[in-house]
C-alpha positions, 0 to 999 in steps of 0.5 A: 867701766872702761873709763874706771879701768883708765883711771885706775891704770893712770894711778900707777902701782899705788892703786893696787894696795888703795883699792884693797884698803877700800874694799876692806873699809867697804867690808867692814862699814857693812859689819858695823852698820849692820851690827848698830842697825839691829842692835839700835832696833832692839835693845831699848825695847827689851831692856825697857821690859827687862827693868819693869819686870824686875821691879816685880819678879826678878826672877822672871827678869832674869830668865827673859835676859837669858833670851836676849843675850846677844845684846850686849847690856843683857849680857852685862846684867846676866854677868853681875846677877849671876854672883851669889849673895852681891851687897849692892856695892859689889854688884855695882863693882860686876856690873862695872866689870862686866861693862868693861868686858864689853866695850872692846866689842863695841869698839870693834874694828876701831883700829883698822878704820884709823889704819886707812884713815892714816895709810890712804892719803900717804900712798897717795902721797907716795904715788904723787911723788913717783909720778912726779918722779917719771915726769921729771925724768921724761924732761931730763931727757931733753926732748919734750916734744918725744916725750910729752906721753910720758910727762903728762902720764907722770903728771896724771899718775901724781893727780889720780893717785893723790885724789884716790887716797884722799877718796878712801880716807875721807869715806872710811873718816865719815863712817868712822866717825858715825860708829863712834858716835854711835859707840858713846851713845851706846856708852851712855845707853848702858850707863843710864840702864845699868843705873836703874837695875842698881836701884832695882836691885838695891831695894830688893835687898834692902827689902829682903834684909828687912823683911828677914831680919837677917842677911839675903842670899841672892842666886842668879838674881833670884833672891831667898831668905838665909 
C-alpha cells in the first residue's frame, strides 16, 4: 500500500481525476456484468418455454411473459401482443417498435465507457507534459547537481502519469468491448425470437380467420371470434 501511495503521488495532479474515472469504469463493468451475467442465465430458457406454449395457448403464453418482464425480449412481446386486433404485418411493426424501445437499455452506459476510453490516455498525456514541463524548468536552473530531485521527480511524474492513463483506458476498452459483443449477440437473440412468435402469430390468425369465416379480434394475444 505504501508503494501504491508513492506511485500515485509521483503521478502529479492527473492521478486524481484518473483515479476517479477508474472507480467509475470499475462501478459501471460490475452493473453490466451483472446485468449480462443474469439476463444470459435466464432468457433463453424462458423464451424458449414461452413460444411452445404459444403454439398451443396463447393465452397461457401471454400470462407466463407477464412473469418474466424483466427481461427485455418478454417485455418487447408483451409490447406488440397487447394491440388489439394487429394484422401480422402490424404486429411486426410493434414488435419492431417495442424492439427499438429497448436497445438504449441494452446500450446502456455505452457513452460513458468511450468517455474514459478517450479522456484517459489524454490526462496522461497532460501529466507527461507538466512533468516534462518541471523537469525542463529544473535544468534551466543551471545547477543539475541542486536539482537532480526535481529533474527525476519531473521525469517520474511524466512516466507514472502516462502509464496510469494508458492502464485505465485499455482495462474499460477490454470490457467495453465484451458488453458490446454481448450487445449484438443480444441483438440477434431478439431478432431470431421475435421471428418466430411472428410466425406463431401469423398461423394463429390465419387459422382464426379461416375458421370464422370473417376478420379475428386479437385482446393481449388472446384471440376470439368477431
Amino acid at each position: 500500500m505504501e508503494s501504491l501511495g508513492k506511485i500515485f503521488a509521483a503521478g502529479g495532479v492527473v492521478m486524481w481525476p484518473l483515479l476517479a474515472f477508474s472507480l467509475v469504469s470499475l462501478a459501471l463493468i460490475i452493473e453490466r456484468s451483472v446485468f449480462w451475467v443474469r439476463l444470459n442465465r435466464r432468457q433463453r430458457k424462458s423464451l424458449q418455454g414461452v413460444l411452445r406454449l404459444y403454439r398451443d395457448s396463447p393465452v397461457e403464453a401471454h400470462a407466463k411473459l407477464r412473469k418474466h418482464v424483466d427481461l427485455p425480449l418478454a417485455r418487447i412481446f408483451l409490447e406488440a401482443l397487447e394491440i388489439d386486433g394487429a394484422s401480422p404485418k402490424q404486429f411486426h411493426l410493434a414488435l419492431a417498435s417495442a424492439m427499438q424501445a429497448e436497445l438504449p437499455d441494452l446500450r446502456r452506459f455505452n457513452t460513458m465507457f468511450a468517455t474514459v476510453i478517450s479522456v484517459s490516455p489524454l490526462l496522461g498525456l497532460l501529466g507527461t507534459i507538466l512533468g516534462l514541463i518541471s523537469s525542463f524548468d529544473a535544468l534551466q536552473l543551471g545547477n543539475l547537481s541542486e536539482n537532480t530531485d526535481v529533474v527525476t521527480g519531473g521525469i517520474s511524474e511524466a512516466l507514472v502519469s502516462t502509464a496510469a492513463g494508458l492502464v485505465v483506458a485499455i482495462g474499460t476498452l477490454l470490457f467495453a468491448n465484451l458488453f458490446r459483443g454481448l450487445y449484438k449477440r443480444q441483438l440477434a437473440f431478439i431478432q431470431e425470437y421475435s421471428g418466430q412468435l411472428e410466425i406463431l402469430y401469423e398461423e394463429h390468425y390465419n387459422a382464426l380467420k379461416a375458421s370464422a369465416g370473417v376478420p379475428a379480434k386479437a385482446s393481449g394475444g388472446r384471440y376470439v371470434r368477431s
